[in-house]
MDTraj code that builds the backbone (N, CA, C; nanometers):
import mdtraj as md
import numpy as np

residues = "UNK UNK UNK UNK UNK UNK UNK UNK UNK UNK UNK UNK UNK UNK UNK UNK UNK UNK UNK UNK UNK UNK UNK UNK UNK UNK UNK UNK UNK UNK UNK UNK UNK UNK UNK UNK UNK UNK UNK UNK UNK UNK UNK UNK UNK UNK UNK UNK UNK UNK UNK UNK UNK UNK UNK UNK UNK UNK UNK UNK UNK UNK UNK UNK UNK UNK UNK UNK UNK UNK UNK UNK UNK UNK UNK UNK UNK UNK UNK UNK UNK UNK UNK UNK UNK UNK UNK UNK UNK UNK UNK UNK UNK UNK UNK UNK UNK UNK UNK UNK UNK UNK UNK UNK UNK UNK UNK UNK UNK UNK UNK UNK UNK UNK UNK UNK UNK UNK UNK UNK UNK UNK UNK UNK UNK UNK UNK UNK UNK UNK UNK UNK UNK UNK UNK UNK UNK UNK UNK UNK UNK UNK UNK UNK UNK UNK UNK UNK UNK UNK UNK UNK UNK".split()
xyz = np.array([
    [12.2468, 14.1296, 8.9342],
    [12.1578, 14.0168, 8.9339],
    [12.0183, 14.0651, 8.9718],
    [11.9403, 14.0622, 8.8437],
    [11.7895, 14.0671, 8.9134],
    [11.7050, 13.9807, 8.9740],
    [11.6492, 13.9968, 9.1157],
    [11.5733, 13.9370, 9.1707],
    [11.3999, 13.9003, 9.1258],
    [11.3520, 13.7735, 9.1184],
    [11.1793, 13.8067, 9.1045],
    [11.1428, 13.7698, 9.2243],
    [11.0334, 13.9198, 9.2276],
    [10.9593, 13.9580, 9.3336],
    [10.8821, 13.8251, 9.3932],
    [10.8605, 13.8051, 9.5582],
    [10.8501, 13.6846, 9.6030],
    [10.7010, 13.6281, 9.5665],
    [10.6343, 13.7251, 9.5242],
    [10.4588, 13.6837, 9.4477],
    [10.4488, 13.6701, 9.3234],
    [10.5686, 13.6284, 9.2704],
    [10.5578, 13.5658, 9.1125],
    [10.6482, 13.4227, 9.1309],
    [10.6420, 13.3585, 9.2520],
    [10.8004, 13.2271, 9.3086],
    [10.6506, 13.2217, 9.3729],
    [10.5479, 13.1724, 9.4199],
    [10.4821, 13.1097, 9.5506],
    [10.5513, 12.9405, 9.5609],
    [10.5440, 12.8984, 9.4492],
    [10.5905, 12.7657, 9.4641],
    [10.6840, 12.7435, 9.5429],
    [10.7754, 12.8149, 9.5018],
    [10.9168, 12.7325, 9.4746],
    [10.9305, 12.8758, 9.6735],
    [10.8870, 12.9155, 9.6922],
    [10.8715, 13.0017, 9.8313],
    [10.8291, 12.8709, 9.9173],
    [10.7072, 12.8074, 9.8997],
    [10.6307, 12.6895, 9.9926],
    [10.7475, 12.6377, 9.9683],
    [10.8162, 12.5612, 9.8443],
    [10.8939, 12.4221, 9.8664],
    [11.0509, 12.4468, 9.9414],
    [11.0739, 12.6177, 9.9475],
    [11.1852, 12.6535, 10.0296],
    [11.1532, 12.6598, 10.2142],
    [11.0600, 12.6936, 10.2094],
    [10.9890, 12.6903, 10.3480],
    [10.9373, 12.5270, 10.3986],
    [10.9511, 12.5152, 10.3204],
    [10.9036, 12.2999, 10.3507],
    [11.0221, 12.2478, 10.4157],
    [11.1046, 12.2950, 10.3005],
    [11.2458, 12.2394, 10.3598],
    [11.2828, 12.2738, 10.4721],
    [11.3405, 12.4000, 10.4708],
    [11.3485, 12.4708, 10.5938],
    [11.2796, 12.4443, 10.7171],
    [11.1674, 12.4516, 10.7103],
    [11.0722, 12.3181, 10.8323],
    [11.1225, 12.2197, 10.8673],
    [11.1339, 12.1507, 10.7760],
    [11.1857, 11.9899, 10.8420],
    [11.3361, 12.0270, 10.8379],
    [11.4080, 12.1059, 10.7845],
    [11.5389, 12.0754, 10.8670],
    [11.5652, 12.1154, 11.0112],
    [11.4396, 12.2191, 11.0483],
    [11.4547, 12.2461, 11.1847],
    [11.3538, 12.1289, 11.2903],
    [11.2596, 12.0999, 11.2141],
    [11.2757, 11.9977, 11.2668],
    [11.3490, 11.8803, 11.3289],
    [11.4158, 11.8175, 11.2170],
    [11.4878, 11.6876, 11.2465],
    [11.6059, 11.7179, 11.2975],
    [11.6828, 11.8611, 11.2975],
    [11.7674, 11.9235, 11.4111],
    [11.7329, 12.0030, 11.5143],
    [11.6412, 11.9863, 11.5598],
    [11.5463, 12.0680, 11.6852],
    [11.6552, 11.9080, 11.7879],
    [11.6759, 12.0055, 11.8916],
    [11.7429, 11.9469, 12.0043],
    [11.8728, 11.9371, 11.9675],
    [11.9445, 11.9376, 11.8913],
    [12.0442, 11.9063, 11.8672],
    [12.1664, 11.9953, 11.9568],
    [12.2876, 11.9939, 11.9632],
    [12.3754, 12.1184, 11.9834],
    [12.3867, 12.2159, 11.9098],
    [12.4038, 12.3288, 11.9666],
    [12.3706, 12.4399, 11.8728],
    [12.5001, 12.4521, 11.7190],
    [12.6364, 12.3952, 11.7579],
    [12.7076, 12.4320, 11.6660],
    [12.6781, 12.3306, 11.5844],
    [12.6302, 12.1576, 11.5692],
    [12.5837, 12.0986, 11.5221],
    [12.4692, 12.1372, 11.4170],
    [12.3845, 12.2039, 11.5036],
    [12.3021, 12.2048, 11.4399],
    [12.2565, 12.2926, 11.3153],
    [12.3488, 12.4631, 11.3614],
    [12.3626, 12.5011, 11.2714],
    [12.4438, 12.4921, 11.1238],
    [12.4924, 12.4217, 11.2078],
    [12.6267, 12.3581, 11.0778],
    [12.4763, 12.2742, 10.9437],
    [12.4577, 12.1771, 10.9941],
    [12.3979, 12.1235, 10.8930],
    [12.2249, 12.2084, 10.8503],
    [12.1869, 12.2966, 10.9303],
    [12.0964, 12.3603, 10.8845],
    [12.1885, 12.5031, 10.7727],
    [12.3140, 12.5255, 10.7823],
    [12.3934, 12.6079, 10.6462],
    [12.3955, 12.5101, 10.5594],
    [12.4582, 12.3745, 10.5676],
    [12.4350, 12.2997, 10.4636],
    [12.3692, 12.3042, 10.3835],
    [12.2162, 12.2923, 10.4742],
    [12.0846, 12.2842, 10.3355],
    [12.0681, 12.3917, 10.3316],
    [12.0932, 12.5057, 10.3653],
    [12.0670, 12.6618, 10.2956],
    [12.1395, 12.6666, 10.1636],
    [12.2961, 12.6186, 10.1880],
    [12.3793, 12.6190, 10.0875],
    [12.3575, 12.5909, 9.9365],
    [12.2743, 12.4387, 10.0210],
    [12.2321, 12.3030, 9.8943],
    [12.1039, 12.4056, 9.7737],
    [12.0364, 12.5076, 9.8749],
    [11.8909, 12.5331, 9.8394],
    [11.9613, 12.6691, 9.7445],
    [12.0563, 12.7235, 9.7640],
    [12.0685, 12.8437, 9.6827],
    [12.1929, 12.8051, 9.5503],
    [12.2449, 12.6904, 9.6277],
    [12.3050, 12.6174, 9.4791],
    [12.1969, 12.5709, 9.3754],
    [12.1316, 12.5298, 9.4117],
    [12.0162, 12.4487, 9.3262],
    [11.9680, 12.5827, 9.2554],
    [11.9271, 12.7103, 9.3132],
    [11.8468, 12.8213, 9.2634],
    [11.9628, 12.8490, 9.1389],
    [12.1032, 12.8359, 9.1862],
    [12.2123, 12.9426, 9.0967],
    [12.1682, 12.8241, 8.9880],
    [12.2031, 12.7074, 9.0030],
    [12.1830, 12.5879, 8.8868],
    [12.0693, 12.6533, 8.7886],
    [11.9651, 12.6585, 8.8699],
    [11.8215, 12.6784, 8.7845],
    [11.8421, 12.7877, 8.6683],
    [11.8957, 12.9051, 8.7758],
    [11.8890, 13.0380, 8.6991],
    [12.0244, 13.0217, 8.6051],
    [12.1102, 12.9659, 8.6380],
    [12.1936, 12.9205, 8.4391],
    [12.1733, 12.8403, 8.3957],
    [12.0492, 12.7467, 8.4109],
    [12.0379, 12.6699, 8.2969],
    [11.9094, 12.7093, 8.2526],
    [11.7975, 12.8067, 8.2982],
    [11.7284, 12.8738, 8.2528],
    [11.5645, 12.8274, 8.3045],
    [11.5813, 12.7332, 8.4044],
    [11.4820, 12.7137, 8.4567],
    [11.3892, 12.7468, 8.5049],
    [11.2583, 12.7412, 8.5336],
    [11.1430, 12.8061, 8.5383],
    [11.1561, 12.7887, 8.7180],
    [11.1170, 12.8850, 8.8203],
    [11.0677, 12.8128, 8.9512],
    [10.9824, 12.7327, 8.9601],
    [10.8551, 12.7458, 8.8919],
    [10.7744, 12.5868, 8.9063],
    [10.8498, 12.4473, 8.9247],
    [10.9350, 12.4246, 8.7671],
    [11.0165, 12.3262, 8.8096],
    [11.1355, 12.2656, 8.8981],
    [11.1871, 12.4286, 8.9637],
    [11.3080, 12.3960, 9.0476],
    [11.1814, 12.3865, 9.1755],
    [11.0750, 12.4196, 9.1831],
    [11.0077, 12.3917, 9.3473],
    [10.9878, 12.2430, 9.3382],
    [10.9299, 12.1796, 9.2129],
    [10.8844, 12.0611, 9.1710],
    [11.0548, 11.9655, 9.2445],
    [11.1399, 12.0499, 9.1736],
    [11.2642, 11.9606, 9.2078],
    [11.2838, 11.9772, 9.4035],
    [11.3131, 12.0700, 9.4401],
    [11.3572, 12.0853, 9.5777],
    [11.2430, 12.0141, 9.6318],
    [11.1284, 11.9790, 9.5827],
    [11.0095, 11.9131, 9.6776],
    [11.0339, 11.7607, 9.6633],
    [11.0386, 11.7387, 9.5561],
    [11.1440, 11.5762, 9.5514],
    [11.2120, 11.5267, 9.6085],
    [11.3504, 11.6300, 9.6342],
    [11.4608, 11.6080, 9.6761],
    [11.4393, 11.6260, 9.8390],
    [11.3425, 11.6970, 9.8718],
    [11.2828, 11.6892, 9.9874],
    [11.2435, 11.5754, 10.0633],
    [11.1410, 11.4960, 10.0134],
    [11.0577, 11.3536, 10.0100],
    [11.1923, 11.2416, 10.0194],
    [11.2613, 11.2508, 9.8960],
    [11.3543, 11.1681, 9.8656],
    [11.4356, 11.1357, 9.9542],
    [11.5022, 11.2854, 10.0469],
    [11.6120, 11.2717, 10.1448],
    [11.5703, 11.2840, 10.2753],
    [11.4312, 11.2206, 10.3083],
    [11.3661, 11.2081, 10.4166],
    [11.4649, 11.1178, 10.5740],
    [11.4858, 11.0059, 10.4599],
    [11.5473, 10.8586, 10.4835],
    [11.6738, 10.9476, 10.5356],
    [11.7589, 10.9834, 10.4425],
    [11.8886, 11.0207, 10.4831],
    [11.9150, 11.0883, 10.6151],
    [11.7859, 11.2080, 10.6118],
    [11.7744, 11.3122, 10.7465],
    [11.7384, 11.2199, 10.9032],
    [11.7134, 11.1347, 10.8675],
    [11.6839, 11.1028, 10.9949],
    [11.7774, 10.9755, 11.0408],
    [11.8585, 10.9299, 10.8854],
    [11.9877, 10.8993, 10.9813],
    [12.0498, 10.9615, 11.0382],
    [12.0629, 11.0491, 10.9466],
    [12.1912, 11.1821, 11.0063],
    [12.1832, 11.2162, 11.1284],
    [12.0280, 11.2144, 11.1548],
    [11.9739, 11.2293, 11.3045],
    [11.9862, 11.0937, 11.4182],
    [11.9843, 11.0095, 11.3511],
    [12.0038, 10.8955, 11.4514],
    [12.1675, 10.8326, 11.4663],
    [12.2410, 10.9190, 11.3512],
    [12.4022, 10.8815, 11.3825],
    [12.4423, 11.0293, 11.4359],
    [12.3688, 11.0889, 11.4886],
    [12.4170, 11.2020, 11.6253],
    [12.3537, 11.1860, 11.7102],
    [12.2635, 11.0979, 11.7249],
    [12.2054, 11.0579, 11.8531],
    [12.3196, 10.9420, 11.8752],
    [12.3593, 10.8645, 11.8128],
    [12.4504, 10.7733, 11.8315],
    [12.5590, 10.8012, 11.9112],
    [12.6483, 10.8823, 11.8467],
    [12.7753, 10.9781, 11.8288],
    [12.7890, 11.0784, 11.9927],
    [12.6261, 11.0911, 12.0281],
    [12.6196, 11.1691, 12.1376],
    [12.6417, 11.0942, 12.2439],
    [12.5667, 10.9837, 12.2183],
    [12.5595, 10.8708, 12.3323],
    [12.6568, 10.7742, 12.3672],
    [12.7634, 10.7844, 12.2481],
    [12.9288, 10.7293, 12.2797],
    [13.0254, 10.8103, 12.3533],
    [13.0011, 10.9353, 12.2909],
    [13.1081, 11.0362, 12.3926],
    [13.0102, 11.0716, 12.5068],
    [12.8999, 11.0380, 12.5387],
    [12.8953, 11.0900, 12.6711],
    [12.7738, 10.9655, 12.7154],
    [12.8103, 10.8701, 12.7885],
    [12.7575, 10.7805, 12.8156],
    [12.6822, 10.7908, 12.9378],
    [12.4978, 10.6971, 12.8887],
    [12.4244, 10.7385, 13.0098],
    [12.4299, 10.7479, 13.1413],
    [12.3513, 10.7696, 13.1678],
    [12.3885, 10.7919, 13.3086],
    [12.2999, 10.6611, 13.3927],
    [12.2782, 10.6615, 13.5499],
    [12.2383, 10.5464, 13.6191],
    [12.0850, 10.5764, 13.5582],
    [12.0301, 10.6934, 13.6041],
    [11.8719, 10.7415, 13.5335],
    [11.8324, 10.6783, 13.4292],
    [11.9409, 10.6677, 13.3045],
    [11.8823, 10.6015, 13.1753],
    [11.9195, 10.5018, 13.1109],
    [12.0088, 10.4294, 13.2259],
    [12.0378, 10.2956, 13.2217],
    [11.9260, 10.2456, 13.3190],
    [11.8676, 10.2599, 13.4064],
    [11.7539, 10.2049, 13.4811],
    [11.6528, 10.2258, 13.4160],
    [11.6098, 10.3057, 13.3418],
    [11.4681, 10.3169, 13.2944],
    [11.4565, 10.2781, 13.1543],
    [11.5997, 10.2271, 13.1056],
    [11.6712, 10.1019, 12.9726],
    [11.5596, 9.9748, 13.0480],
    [11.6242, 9.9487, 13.1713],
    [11.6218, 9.8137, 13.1994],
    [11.4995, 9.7608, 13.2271],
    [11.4483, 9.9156, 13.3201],
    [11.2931, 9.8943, 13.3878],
    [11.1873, 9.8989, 13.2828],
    [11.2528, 9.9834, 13.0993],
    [11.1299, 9.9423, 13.0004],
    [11.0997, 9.8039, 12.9197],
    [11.2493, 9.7387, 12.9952],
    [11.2845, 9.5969, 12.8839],
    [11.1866, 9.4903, 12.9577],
    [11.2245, 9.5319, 13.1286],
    [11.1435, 9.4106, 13.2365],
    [10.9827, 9.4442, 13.1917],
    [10.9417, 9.5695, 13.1642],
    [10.7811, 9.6133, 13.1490],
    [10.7538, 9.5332, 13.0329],
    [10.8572, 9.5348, 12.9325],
    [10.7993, 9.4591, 12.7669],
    [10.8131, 9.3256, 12.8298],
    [10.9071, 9.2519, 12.8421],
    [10.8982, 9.0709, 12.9143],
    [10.7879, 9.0884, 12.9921],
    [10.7440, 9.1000, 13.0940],
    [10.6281, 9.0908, 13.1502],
    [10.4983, 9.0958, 13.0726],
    [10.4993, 9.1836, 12.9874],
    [10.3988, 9.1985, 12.9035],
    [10.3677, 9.0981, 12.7827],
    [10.4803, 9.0933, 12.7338],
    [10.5295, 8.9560, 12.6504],
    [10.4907, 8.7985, 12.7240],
    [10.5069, 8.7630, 12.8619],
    [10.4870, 8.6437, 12.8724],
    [10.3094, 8.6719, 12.9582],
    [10.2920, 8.7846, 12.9676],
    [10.0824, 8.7982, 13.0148],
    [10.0231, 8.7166, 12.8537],
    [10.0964, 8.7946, 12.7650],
    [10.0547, 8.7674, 12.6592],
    [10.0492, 8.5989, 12.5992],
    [10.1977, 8.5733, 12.6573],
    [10.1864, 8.4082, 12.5986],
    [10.0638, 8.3123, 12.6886],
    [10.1053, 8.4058, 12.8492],
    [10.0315, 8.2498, 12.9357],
    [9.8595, 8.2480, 12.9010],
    [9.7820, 8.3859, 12.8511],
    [9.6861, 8.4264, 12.7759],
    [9.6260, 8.3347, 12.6617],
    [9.7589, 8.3558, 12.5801],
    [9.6979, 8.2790, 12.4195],
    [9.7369, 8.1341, 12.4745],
    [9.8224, 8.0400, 12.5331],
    [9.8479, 7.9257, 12.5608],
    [9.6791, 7.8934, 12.6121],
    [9.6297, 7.9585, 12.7226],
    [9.5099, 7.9217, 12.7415],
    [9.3893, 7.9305, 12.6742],
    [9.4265, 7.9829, 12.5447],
    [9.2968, 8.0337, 12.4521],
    [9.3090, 7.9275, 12.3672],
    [9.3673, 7.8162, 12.3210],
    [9.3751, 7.7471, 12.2072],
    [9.3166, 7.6320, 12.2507],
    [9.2320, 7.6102, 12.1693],
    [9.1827, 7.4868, 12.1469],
    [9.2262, 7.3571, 12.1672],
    [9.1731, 7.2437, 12.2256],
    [9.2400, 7.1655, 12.2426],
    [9.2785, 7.0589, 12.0933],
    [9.3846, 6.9996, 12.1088],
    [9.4432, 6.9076, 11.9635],
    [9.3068, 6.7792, 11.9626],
    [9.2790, 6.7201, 11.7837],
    [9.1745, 6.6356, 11.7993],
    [9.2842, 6.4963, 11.8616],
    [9.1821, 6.4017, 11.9260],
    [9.2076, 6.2526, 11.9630],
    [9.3544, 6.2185, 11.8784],
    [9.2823, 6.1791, 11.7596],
    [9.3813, 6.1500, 11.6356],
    [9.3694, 6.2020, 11.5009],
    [9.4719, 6.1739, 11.4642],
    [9.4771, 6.2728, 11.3198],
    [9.4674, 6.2145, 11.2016],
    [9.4273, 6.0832, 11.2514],
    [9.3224, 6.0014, 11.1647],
    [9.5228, 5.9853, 10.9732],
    [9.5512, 5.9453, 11.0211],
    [9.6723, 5.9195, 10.9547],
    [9.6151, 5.8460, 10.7829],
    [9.5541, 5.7647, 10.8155],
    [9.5032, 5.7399, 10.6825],
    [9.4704, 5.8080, 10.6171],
    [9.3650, 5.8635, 10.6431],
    [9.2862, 5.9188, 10.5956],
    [9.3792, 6.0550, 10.5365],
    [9.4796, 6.0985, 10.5958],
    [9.6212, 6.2222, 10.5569],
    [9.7023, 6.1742, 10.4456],
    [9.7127, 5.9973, 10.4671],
    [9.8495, 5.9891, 10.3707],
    [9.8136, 5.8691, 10.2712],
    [9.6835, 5.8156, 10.2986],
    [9.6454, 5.7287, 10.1901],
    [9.7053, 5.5552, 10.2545],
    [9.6073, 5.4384, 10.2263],
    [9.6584, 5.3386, 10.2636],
    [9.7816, 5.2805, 10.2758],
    [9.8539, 5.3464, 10.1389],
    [9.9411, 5.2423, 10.1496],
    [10.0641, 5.2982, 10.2020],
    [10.0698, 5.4179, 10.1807],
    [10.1923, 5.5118, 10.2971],
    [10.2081, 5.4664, 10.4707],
    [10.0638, 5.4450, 10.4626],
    [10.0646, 5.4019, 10.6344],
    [10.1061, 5.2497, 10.6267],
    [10.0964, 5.1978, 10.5513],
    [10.1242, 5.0168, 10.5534],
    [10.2533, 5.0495, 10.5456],
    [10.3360, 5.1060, 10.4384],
    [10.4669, 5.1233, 10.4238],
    [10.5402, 5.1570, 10.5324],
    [10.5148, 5.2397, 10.5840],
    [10.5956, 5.2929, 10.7193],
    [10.5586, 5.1751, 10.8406],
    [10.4497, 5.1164, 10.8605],
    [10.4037, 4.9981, 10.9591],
    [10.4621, 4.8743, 10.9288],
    [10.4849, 4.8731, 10.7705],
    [10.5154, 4.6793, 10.7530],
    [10.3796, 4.6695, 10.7066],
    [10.4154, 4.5225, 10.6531],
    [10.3088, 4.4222, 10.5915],
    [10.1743, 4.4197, 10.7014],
    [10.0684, 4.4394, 10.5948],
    [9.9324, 4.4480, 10.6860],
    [9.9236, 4.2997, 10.7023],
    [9.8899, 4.2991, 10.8815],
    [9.8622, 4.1512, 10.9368],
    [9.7883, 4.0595, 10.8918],
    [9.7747, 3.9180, 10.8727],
    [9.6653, 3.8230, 10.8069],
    [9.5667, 3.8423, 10.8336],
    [9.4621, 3.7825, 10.7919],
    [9.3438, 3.7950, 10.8633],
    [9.2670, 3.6334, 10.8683],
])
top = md.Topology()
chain = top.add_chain()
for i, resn in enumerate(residues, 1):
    res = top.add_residue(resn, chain, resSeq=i)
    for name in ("N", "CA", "C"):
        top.add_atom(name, md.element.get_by_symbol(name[0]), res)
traj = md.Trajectory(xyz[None], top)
């Protein structure tokens, strides 16, 4: 199998290194056997895609064009994946008093902040007019209708 030299690939080099970025990214912290597990994954995914290219005769421009897509595209997915092992972590090993208090002490900081805010705007509003002038809203005879027969005169 012949290789091309890595200064005739720049593309499809950036869109392998893109990836590779954000998967260490969005698995940065993770456990290590975790993490490497799904950072082989997308190594796997990235040199399947190359074998694809190179038998169906594809140019690297277009397989970088593709892995940069598929990049963008599976943004969404990566950071579930990341938030159902943050999940997953936090079921088998449940917080502790530290981050159940500072749960509770950020919920009391938002309510507090939440009702500065209401007793604030309650005092900023304008007061309602006298009357709302009903006629003049629904037309004579809506207001007679709902009142009864207009009195003699």
């Amino acid at each position: 199998m012949m290789r091309v030299p890595a200064s005739k690939k720049p593309l499809l080099d950036c869109a392998i290194a893109a990836v590779q970025g954000w998967t260490r990214l969005y698995t940065w912290g993770t456990e290590p056997a975790c993490r490497d597990r799904r950072r082989q994954e997308i190594a796997s995914d990235i040199w399947e895609s190359q074998e694809d290219a190179r038998r169906r005769g594809l140019t690297s421009t277009s397989l970088a064009v593709h892995i940069v897509a598929r990049l963008l595209l599976g943004v969404a997915d990566d950071l579930l994946w990341r938030c159902q092992y943050e999940y997953d972590a936090a079921v088998a090993d449940p917080p502790s008093r530290w981050t159940r208090g500072a749960g509770c002490g950020a919920a009391f900081g938002v309510a507090v902040l939440w009702l500065l805010f209401v007793a604030t705007s309650l005092s900023a509003l304008q007061p309602l007019p006298d009357s709302m002038h009903l006629q003049r809203l629904y037309g004579q005879k809506s207001v007679r209708a709902a009142t009864g027969p207009a009195p003699p005169r």
